[in-house]
Each structure stands twice: as structure tokens, then as C-alpha cells.
PLY file of the C-alpha trace (Angstrom):
ply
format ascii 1.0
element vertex 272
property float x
property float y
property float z
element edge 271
property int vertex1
property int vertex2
end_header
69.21 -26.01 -62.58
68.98 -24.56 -59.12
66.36 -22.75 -57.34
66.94 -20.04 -54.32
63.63 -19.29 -53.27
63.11 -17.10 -50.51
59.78 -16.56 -48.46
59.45 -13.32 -46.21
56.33 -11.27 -44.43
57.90 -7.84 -44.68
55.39 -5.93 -42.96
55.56 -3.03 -45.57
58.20 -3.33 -48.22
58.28 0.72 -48.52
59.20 1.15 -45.07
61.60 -1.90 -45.09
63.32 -1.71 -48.44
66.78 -1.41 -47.58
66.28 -5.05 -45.16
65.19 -6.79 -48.37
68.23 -5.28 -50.13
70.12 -6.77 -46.98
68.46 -10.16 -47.39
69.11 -10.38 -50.91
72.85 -9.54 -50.49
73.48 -12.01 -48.38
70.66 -14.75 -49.79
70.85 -14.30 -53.66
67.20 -15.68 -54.09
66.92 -16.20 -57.58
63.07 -15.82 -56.49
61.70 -13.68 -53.45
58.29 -13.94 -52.27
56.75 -11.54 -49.92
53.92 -10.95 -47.99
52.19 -7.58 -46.47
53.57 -5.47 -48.71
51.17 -2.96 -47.59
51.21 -1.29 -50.86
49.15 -0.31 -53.85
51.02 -1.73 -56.92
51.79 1.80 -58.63
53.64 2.59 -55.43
56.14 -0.76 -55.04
59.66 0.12 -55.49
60.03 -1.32 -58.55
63.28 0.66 -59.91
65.08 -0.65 -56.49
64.06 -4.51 -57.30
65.61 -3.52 -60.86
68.94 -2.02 -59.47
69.26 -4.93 -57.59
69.16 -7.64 -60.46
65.56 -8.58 -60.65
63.78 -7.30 -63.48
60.31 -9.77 -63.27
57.97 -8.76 -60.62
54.10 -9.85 -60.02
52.00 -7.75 -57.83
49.16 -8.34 -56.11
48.59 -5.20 -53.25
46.65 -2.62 -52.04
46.48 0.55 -49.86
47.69 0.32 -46.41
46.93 -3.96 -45.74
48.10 -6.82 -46.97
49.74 -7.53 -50.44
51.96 -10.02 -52.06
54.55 -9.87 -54.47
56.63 -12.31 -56.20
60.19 -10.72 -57.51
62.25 -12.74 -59.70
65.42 -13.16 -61.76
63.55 -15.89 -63.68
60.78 -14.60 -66.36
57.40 -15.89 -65.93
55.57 -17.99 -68.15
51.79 -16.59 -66.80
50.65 -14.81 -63.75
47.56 -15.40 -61.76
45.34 -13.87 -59.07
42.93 -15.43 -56.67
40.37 -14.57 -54.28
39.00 -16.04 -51.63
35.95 -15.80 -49.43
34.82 -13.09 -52.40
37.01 -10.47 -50.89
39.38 -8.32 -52.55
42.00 -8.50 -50.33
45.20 -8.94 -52.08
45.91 -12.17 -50.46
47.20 -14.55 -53.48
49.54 -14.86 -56.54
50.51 -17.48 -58.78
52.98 -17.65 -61.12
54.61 -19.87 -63.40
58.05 -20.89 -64.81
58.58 -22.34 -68.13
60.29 -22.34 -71.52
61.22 -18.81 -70.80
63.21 -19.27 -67.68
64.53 -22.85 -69.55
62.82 -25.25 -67.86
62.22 -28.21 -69.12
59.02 -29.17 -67.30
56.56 -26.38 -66.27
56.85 -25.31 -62.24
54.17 -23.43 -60.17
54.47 -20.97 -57.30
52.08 -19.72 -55.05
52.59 -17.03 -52.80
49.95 -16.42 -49.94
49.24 -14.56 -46.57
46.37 -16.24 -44.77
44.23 -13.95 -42.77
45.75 -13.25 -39.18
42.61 -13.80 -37.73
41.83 -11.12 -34.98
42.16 -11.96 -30.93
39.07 -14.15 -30.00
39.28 -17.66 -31.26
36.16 -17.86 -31.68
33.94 -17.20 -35.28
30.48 -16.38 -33.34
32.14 -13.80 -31.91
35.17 -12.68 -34.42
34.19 -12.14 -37.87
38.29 -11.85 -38.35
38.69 -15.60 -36.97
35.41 -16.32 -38.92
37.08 -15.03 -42.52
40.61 -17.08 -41.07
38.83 -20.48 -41.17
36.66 -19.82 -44.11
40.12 -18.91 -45.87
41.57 -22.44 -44.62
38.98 -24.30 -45.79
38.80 -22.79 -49.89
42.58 -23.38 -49.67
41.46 -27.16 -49.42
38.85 -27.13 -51.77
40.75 -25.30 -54.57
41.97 -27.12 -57.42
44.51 -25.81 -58.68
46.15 -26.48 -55.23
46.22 -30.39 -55.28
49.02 -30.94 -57.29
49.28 -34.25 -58.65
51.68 -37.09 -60.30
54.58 -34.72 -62.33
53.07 -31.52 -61.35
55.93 -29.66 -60.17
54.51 -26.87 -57.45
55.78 -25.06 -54.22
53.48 -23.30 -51.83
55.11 -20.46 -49.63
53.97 -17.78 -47.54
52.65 -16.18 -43.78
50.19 -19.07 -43.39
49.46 -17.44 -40.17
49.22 -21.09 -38.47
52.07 -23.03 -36.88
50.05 -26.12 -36.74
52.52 -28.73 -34.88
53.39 -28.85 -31.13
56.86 -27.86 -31.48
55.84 -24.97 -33.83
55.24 -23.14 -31.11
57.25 -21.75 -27.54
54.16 -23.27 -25.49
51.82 -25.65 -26.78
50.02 -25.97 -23.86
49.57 -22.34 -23.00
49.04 -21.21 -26.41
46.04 -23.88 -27.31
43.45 -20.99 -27.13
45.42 -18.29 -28.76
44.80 -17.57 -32.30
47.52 -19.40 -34.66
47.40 -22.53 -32.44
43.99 -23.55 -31.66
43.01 -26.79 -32.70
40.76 -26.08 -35.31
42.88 -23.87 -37.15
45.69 -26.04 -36.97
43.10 -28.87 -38.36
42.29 -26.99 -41.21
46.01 -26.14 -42.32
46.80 -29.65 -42.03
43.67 -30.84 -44.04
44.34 -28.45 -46.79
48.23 -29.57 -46.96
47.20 -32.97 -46.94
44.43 -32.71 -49.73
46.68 -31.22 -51.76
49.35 -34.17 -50.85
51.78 -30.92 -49.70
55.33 -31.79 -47.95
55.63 -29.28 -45.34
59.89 -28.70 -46.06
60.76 -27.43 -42.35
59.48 -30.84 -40.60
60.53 -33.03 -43.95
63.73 -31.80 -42.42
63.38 -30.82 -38.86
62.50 -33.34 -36.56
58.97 -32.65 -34.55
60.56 -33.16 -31.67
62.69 -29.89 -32.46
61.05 -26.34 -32.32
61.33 -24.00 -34.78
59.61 -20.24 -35.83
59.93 -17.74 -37.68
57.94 -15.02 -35.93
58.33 -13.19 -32.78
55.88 -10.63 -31.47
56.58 -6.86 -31.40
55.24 -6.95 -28.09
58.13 -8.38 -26.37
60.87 -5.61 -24.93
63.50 -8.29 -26.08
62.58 -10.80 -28.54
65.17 -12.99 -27.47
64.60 -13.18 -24.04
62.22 -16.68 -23.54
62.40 -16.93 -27.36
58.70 -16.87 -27.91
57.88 -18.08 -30.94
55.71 -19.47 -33.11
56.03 -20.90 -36.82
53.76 -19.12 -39.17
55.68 -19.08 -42.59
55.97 -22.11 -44.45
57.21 -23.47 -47.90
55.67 -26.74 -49.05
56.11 -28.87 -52.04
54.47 -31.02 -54.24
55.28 -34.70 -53.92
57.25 -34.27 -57.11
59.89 -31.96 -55.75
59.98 -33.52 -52.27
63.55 -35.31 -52.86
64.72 -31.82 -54.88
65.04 -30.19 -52.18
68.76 -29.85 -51.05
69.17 -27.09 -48.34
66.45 -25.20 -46.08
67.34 -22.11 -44.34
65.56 -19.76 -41.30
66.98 -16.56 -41.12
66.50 -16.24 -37.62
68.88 -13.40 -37.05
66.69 -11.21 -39.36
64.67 -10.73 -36.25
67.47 -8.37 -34.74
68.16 -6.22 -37.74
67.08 -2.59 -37.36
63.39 -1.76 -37.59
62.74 -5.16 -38.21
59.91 -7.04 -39.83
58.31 -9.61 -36.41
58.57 -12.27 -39.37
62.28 -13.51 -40.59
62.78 -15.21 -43.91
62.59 -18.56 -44.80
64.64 -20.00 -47.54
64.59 -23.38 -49.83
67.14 -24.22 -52.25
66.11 -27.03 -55.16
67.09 -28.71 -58.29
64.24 -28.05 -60.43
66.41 -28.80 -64.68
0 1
1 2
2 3
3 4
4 5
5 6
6 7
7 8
8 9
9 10
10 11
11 12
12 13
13 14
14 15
15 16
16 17
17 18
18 19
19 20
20 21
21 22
22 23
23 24
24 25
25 26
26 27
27 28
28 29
29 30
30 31
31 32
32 33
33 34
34 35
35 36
36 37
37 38
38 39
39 40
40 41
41 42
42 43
43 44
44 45
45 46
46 47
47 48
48 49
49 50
50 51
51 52
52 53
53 54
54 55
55 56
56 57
57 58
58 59
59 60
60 61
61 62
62 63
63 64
64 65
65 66
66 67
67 68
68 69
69 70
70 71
71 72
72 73
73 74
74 75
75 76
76 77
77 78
78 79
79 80
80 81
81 82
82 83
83 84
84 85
85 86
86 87
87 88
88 89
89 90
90 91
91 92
92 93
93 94
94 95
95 96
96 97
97 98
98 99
99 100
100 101
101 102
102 103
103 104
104 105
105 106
106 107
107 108
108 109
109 110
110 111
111 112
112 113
113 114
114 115
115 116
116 117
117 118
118 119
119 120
120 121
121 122
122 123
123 124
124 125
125 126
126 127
127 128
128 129
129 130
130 131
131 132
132 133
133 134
134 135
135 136
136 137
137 138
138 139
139 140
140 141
141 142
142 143
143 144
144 145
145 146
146 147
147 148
148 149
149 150
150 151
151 152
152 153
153 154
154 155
155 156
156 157
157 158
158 159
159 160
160 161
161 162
162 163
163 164
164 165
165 166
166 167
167 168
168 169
169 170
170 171
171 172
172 173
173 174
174 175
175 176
176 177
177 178
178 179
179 180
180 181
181 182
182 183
183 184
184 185
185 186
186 187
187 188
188 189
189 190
190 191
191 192
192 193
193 194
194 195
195 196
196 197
197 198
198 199
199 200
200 201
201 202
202 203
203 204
204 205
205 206
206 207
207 208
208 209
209 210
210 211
211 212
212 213
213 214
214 215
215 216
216 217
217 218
218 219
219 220
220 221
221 222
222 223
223 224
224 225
225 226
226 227
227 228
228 229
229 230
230 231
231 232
232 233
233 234
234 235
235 236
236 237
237 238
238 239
239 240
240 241
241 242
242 243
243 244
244 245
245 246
246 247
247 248
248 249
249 250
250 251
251 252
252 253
253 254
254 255
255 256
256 257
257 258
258 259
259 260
260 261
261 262
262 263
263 264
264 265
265 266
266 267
267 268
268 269
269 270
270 271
């Protein structure tokens, strides 16, 4: 059996419902995940997900920040919610796949946005980066994200980190802005390799090649010095690592009206 799974930072799925309806038109994710949905979970635009062929959807959001969602074509065995650093900030869901989507063995999907993090890399003086690295480190320590042996788990979302050289337009001039420093980039990579994570864009993209998946709203043309950075990811548990049969960026998302500054990010598997 095959798995589509999509991975997108929408940056409020209200305003920018007709782009996923785009995506999934041309994608077909059998699973989208998304991330600042920006919404309370009364107000997501459920009947459109319906219309569209996806009638299993798990919401995690709130008013005005944040949110994630997880909208499927597969039903869902159990749904879970998280916090983390005792704030209710709509930052986490897990579901699960089972006998009710026909899998034989069980399979696990979390779906996060990690903190941004604020301007000033520094916690003494940033409660924002402060929360960011507190964040990085409970993703480490928590347990049910250290998938082991058979356990069949994937790990997606705005990670808010691009944690390798290449991840990045300038390494070198982007070593004391926030989503490169070294110490957030240590943490990522400590809490990916606790949990014995395989990072699918560099499984399959050399790290000599560059690669993102955000731009900044700040730039007049997006396109013009291509100024990236890699923030959204999709791991894997050592279990799926040789499942995995085609990884897409969406990179002309970027360019679509009234776009999102994220694009999505898409992973195709065998998971029967």
C-alpha cells in the first residue's frame, strides 16, 4: 500500500483555502499535514476538506496563532495531543493508522510546528528564543518520539530549524540569525538522533546540495538571490527508511497568489 503524505505551513488555512485545494489537485496526498492554521477548531473549513475527498480530520488550533491539523483519506485508529513547555499552544498532533485504514502493522504520525523563536538569538534576552530551545530539548526527551526496532513512525512539520550548512542561502552570514545558530541547530539534531530519525531530504539530497522550503515575505522578489532556508522536514523511523520511494519540494508553491512564505513538502512510501 502506498502513502502520499504531504507536509505544508499554510500560514492560515481560512485565508488560504483555495491553495490547499490547488495543492491537493495536483498532489493527491492521501494524508495532508499542516501547520499555522491560525484557527480555532469550530472555525476550520471542514465541509471544503469533505468536498474535496477527505472525510478524517484531527485538529489541534486556536484563535489567531498557531495550529495543526492532520486531514486524511485514511481513518484513524487514535488521536493524540501534546504539550510542551506547559503551554497551550496548539503546537502538536499525533495520530495513528491501523486496522481501519488496512494496515497490517500499526503506523504513527506526528505533525508539529516548533516555536519560531523571536529575533534575538539569545534566551537571556528573548523569552521567544528561550521557549524555542526549551521546545527542542522535550522533543528529545519525549518518549513516544524514539521510535524503535518495527515501530513504524514519520515525523513532519515547520521545525523552524534548517540545521545543515546547505539548508540555508548563507551559512556563514546567517550563523547568528534565528533558525541557524548553532545551538538550535544542535538541539534539532540531538533530538533526531535520540529518536534514531532519518531526516528524508538529505537521505536523498546530497549535503553538498542546498535545498528550502521557505522564503521570507520580506523580499520584493522571492526569487531574486533565492534566499532560503530549510525549515520543514519529514523524518522517518529507521523502519521506513528504505520505504521511502519518491520525495518532492513544491518549490513553485512559493509563486502562487497570496502565497503561504512556506511551500509543501511531499513523501511518497510503501507502508502494506
Amino acid at each position: 500500500m502506498r502513502l502520499v503524505l504531504t507536509t505544508w505551513n499554510i500560514n492560515s488555512v481560512r485565508l488560504r483555502i483555495d491553495l490547499v485545494a490547488k495543492l491537493i489537485k495536483q498532489v493527491r496526498p492521501d494524508v495532508l499535514c499542516l501547520q499555522e492554521t491560525k484557527c480555532i477548531d469550530d472555525a476550520f473549513p471542514l465541509k471544503r476538506f469533505k468536498r474535496l475527498g477527505y472525510e478524517h480530520v484531527a485538529l489541534n488550533g486556536q484563535k489567531g496563532y498557531h495550529g495543526v491539523a492532520v486531514i486524511s483519506k485514511w481513518p484513524f485508529e487514535e488521536t493524540n495531543v501534546r504539550t510542551f513547555c506547559d503551554k497551550v499552544d496548539s503546537r502538536h498532533i499525533t495520530v495513528a493508522f491501523g486496522e481501519k485504514a488496512q494496515l497490517a502493522q500499526p503506523l504513527v504520525l506526528h505533525n508539529f510546528y516548533v516555536p519560531a523563536g523571536g529575533d534575538i538569538p539569545d534566551p537571556a534576552l528573548n523569552p521567544k528564543f528561550e521557549h524555542k530551545l526549551q521546545f527542542l530539548d522535550e522533543m528529545k526527551a519525549c518518549e513516544p518520539l524514539h521510535p524503535r526496532g518495527d515501530d513504524r513512525h514519520i515525523l513532519v512539520g515547520d521545525l523552524n530549524v534548517a540545521p545543515h550548512e546547505y539548508d540555508v542561502w548563507s551559512h556563514k552570514q546567517l550563523l547568528k540569525v534565528v533558525s541557524h545558530t548553532p545551538i538550535e541547530c544542535e538541539k534539532l539534531l540531538a533530538a533526531q538522533t535520540h529518536g534514531e530519525w532519518v531526516d528524508v531530504a538529505r537521505e536523498r539530497i546530497p549535503m553538498s546540495e542546498k535545498v528550502y522550503t521557505w522564503w521570507s515575505y520580506r523580499a520584493a522578489d522571492w526569487t531574486v538571490g533565492d534566499r532560503g532556508r530549510r525549515l520543514d522536514h519529514i523524518w522517518v523511523s529507521r523502519a521506513l527508511k528504505d520505504r521511502v520511494s519518491d520525495f518532492r519540494i513544491l518549490r513553485d508553491a512559493r509563486s502562487w497568489e497570496r502565497p503561504s512564505d512556506h511551500v509543501p513538502v511531499t513523501v511518497t512510501l510503501d507502508v502494506s
